[in-house]
C-alpha positions in Angstrom: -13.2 17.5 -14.6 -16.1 16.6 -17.1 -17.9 13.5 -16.0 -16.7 12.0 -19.4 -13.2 12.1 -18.5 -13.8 10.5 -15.0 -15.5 8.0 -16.2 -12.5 7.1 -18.9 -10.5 7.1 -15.7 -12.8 4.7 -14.4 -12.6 2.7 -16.4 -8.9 2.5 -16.6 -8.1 2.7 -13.4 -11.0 -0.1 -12.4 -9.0 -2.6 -14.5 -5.7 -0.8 -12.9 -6.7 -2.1 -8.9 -7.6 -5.7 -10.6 -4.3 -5.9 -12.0 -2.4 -4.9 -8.6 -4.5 -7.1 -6.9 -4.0 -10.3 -9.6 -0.3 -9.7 -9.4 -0.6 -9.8 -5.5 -2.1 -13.4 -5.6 0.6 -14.2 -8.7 3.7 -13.3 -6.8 2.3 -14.5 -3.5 2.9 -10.5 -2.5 2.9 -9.5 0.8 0.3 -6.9 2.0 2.7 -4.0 2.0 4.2 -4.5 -1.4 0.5 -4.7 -2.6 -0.7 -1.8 -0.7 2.4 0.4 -2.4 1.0 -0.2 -6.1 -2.4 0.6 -4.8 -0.7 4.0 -3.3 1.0 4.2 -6.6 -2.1 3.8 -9.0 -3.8 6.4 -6.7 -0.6 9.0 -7.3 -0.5 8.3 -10.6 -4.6 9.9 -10.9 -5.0 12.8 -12.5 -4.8 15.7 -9.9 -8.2 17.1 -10.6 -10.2 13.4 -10.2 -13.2 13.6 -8.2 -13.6 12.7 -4.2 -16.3 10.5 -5.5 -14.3 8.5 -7.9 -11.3 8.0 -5.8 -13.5 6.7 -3.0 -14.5 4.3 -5.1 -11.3 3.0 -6.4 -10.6 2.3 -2.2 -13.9 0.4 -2.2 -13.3 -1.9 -5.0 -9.5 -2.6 -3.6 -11.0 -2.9 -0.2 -13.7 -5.5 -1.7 -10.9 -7.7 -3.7 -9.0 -7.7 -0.4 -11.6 -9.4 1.8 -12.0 -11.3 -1.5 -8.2 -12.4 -0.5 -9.3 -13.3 3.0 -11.7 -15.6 1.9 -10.1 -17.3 -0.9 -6.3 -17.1 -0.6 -5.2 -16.5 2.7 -5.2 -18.4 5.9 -4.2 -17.4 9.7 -1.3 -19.7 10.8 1.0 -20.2 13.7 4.4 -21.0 12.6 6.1 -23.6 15.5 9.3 -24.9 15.1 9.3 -23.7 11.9 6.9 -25.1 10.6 3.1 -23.8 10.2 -0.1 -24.8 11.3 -3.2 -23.4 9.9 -6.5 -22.8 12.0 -8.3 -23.4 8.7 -10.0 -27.6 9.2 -9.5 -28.1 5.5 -6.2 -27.2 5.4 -3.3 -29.5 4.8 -1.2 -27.8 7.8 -4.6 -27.5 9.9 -3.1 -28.0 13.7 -6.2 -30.4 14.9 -3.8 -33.6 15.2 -0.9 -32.0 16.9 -1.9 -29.8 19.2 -4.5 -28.4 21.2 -5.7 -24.6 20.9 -3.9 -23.5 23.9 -0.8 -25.4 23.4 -0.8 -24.1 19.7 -1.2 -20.6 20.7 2.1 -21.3 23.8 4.3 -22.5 22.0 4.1 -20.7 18.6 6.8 -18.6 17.0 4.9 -15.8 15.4 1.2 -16.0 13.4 -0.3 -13.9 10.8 -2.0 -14.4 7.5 0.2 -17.0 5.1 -0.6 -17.4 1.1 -2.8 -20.9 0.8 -0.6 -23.6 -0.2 2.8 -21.3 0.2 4.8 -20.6 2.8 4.8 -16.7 2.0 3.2 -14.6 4.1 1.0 -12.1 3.8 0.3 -9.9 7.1 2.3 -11.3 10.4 3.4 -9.3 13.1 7.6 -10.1 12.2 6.6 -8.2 8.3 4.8 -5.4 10.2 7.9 -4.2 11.4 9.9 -4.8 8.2 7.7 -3.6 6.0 6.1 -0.2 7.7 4.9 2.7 5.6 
């Protein structure tokens, strides 16, 4: 492939993982339906695109999904159906009700729930949904 044409791709494709991941955070996606478009995107490359090119691609998606970690997403433990976050600026933050321990014992499931949603993102009852 001439270094013209990967750059085009690029710069197509750069705008491409943005979108997937904008549309995640949009739709409250969980990690699995986001990590299919990714997949998808990556299919959908031209079958002669350089090593170098689609390693970068996976290092910009794996940037903008920290970027999710930091921003979007907090670790909660849902408890009689209801969650608590471990995040002390949260508005479901657990400090009041329980104790660590006793939040931990008694909890339903945890994993990674969209800020300000109760959608979740990564928990252990999605894992087994959602495999690929």
């Amino acid at each position: 492939m001439k270094l013209d044409t990967a750059i085009k791709i690029k710069m197509s494709a750069m705008s491409r993982v943005s979108d997937v991941i904008y549309m995640g955070v949009l739709c409250k996606q969980t990690s699995s339906e986001i990590n299919m478009a990714f997949i998808k995107l990556k299919g959908d490359l031209p079958k002669d695109t350089p090593q170098w090119l689609i390693y970068y691609f996976n290092g910009i998606y794996d940037t903008m999904i920290h970027k999710l970690y930091m921003n979007d997403l907090e670790f909660c433990y849902l408890v009689n159906g209801k969650l608590y976050s471990i995040v002390k600026t949260s508005r479901r933050y657990y400090g009041d009700k329980f104790s660590p321990k006793d939040l931990y014992d008694s909890q339903e499931s945890s994993g990674h729930y969209w800020i300000d949603s109760n959608k979740p993102f990564f928990n252990g009852e999605q894992n087994e949904r959602d495999q690929f």
